[in-house]
C-alpha positions as CSV (number, residue, x, y, z in Angstrom):
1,X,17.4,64.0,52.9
2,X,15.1,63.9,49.9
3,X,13.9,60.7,48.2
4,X,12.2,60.7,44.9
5,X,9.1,58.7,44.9
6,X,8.0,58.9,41.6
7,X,10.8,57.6,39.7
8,X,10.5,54.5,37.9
9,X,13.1,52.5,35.9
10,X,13.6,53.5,32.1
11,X,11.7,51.5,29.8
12,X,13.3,49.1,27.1
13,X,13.5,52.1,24.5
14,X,15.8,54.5,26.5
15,X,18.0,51.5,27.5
16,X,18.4,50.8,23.5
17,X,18.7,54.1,23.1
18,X,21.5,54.9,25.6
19,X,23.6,51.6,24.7
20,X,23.3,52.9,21.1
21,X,25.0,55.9,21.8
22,X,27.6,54.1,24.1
23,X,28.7,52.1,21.5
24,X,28.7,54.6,18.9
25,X,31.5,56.6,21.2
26,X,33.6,54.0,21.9
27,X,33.6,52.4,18.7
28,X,32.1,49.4,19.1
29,X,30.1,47.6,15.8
30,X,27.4,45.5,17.3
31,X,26.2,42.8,14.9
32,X,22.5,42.2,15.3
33,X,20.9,39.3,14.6
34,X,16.8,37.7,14.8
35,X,16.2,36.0,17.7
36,X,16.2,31.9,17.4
37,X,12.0,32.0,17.4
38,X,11.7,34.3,14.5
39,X,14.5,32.6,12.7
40,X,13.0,29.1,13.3
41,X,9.5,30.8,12.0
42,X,11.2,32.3,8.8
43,X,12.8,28.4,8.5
44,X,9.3,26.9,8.8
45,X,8.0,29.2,6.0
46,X,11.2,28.6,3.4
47,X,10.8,24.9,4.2
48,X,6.3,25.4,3.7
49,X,6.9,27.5,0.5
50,X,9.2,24.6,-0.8
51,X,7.0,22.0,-0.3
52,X,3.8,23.4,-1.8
53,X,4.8,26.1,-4.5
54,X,8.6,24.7,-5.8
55,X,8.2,21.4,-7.8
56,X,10.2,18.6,-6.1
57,X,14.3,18.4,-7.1
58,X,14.1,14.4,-6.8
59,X,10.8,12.5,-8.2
60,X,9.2,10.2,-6.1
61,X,10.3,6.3,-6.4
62,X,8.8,4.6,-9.4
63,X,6.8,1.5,-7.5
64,X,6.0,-1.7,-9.0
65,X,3.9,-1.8,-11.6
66,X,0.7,-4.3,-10.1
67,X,0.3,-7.9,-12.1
68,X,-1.8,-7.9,-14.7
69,X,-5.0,-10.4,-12.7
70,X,-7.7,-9.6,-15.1
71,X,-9.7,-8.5,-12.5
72,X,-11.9,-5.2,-13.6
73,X,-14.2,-3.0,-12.0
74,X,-17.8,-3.5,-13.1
75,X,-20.4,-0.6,-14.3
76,X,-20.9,1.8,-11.1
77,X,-23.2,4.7,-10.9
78,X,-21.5,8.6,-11.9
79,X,-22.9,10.1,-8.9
80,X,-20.3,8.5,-6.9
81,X,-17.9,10.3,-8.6
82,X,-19.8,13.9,-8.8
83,X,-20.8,13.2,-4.5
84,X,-18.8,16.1,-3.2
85,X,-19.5,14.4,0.5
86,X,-16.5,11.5,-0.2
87,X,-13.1,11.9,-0.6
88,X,-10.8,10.5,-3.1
89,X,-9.6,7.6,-1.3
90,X,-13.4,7.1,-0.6
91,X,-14.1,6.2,-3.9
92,X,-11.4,4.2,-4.6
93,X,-12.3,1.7,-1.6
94,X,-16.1,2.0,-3.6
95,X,-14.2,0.4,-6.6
96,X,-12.5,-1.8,-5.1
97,X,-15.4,-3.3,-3.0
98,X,-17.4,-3.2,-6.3
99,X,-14.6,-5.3,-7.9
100,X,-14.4,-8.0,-4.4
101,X,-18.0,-8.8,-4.6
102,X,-18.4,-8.7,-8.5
103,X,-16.1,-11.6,-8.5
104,X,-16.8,-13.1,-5.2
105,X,-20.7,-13.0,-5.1
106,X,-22.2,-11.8,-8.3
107,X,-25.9,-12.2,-7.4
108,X,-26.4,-11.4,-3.7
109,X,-23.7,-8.6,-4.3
110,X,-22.4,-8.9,-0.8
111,X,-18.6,-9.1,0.3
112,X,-17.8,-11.1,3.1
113,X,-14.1,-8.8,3.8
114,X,-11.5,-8.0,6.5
115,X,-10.3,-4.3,7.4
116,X,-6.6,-5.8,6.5
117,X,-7.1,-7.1,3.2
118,X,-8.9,-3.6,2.7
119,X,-5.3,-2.2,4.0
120,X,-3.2,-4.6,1.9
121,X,-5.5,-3.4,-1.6
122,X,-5.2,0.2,-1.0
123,X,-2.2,0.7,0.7
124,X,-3.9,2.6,3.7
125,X,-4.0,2.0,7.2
126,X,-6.7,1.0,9.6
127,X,-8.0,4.3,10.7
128,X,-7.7,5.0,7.3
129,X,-9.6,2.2,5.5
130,X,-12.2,2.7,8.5
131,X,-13.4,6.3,7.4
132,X,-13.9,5.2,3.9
133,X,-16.3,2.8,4.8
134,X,-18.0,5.6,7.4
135,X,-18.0,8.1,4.8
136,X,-19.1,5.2,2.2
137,X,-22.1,4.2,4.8
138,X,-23.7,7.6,5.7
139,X,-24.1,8.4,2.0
140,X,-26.2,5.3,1.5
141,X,-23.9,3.1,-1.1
142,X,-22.8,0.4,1.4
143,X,-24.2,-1.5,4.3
144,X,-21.4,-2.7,7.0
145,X,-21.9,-5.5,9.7
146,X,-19.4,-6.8,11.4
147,X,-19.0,-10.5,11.8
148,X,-18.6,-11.8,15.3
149,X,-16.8,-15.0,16.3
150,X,-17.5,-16.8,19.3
151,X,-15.4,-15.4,21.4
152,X,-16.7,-11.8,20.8
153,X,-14.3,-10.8,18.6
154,X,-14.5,-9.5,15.2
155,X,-14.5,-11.9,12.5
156,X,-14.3,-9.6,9.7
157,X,-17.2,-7.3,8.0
158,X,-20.1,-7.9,5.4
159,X,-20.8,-5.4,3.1
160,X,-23.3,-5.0,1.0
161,X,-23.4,-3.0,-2.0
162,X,-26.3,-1.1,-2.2
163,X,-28.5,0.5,-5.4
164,X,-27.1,4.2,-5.8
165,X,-23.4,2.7,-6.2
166,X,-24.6,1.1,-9.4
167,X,-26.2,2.7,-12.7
168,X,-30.1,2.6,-13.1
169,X,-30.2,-0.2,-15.9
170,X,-28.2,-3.0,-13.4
171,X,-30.0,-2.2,-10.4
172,X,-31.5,-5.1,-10.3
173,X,-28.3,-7.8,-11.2
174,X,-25.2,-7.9,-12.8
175,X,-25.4,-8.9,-16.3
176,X,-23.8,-12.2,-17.0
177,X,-21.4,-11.2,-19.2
178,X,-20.7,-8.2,-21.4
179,X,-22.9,-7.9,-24.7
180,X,-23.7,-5.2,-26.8
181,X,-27.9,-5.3,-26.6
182,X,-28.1,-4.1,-30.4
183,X,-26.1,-6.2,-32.3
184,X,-27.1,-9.1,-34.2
185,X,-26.6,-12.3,-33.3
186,X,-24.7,-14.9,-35.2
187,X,-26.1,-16.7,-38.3
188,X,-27.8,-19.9,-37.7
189,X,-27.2,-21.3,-41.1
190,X,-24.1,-23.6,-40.7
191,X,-25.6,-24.7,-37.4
192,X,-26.3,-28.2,-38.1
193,X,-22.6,-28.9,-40.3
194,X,-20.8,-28.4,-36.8
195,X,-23.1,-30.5,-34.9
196,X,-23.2,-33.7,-37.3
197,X,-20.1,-35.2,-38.8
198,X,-20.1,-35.8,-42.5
199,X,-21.4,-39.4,-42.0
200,X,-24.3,-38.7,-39.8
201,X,-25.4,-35.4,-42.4
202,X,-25.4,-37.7,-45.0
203,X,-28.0,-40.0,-42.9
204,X,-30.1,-37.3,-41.8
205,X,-30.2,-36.5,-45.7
206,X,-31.5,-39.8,-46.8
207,X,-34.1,-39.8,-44.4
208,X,-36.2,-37.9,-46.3
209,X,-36.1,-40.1,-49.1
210,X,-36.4,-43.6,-46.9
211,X,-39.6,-41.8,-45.4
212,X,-41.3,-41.3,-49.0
213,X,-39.7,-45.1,-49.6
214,X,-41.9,-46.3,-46.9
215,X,-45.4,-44.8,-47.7
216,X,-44.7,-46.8,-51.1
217,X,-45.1,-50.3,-49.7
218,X,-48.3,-51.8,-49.0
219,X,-49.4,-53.0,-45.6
220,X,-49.1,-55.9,-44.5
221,X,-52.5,-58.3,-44.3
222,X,-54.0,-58.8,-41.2
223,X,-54.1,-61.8,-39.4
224,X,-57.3,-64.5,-39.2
């Protein structure tokens, strides 16, 4: 009896190949189809491609516009805008901090301020709202401590706005209110007709004239 010990199994090809022919002699139509991975991969793409290149077929809700407060946001420096080391939202928690302690604490420009109200203002979350103020902090425009209570817990954080967030002519202090440096200032002529009434101008007219009436009369004798 021989035995062949070379012979090995056909490979994948010759098996295709063979059940090729097979069906082709007996007539059978085999439908082929991708296997479920590279269909879900081709899905993955479509869906990709429709996200980022096709514009959306439904718009976004419209929110609520936000009450009119007449809070503002006070001069701030254009580097923080042109700093390619923060991100968008970044900047927008610089604003908004600019805006807490401009109306909060004016001169020491410090904001005594909690993560969550943070949250609430820019509609973020924590982690969030936490790496604005790290990116904020390692490019020098804030200073963050955190308040402690007595029980060891976090009370909330003081930040300090430091002197590259603002431009070079407010460095030193906010101004107290807005005024253009080069434009005159109001005429002091009628300054006196809304102080006095019409009574009292009349008296302050006459006393000229009972001054001059005075140096008229003689002094009195003295006295033995």
């Amino acid at each position: 009896m021989h035995f062949d010990i070379d012979r090995r199994p056909p490979s994948t090809e010759a098996m295709v190949q063979r059940l090729a022919v097979r069906n082709a002699r007996d007539g059978i139509c085999v439908e082929q189809r991708p296997s479920p991975a590279v269909l879900s991969k081709d899905e993955d793409r479509r869906h990709r491609s429709l996200r980022s290149c096709h514009l959306p077929a439904e718009q976004k809700p419209f929110q609520a516009q936000p009450r009119d407060s007449g809070a503002y946001v006070p001069e701030m420096a254009a580097r923080i805008e042109d700093d390619r080391n923060l991100t968008d939202g970044a900047r927008r928690c610089a604003r908004k901090l600019a805006e807490y302690g401009y109306r909060k604490n004016r001169t020491g420009r410090t904001a005594d301020i909690t993560v969550t109200w943070l949250m609430r203002a820019l509609g973020k979350s924590r982690r969030t709202v936490q790496r604005y103020l790290r990116q904020l902090e390692r490019a020098g425009y804030i200073a963050v401590e955190v308040i402690h209570a007595r029980t060891r817990m976090c009370a909330g954080l003081c930040v300090a706005l430091l002197d590259p967030l603002f431009p070079r002519h407010q460095r030193q202090k906010w101004p107290a209110k807005l005024i253009e440096p080069d434009a005159p200032q109001m005429s002091q002529n009628n300054r006196l007709k809304i102080k006095y009434s019409r009574e009292s101008w009349a008296l302050r007219c006459m006393d000229g004239v009972f001054r001059s009436f005075l140096k008229t009369i003689p002094p009195l004798p003295a006295l033995d």
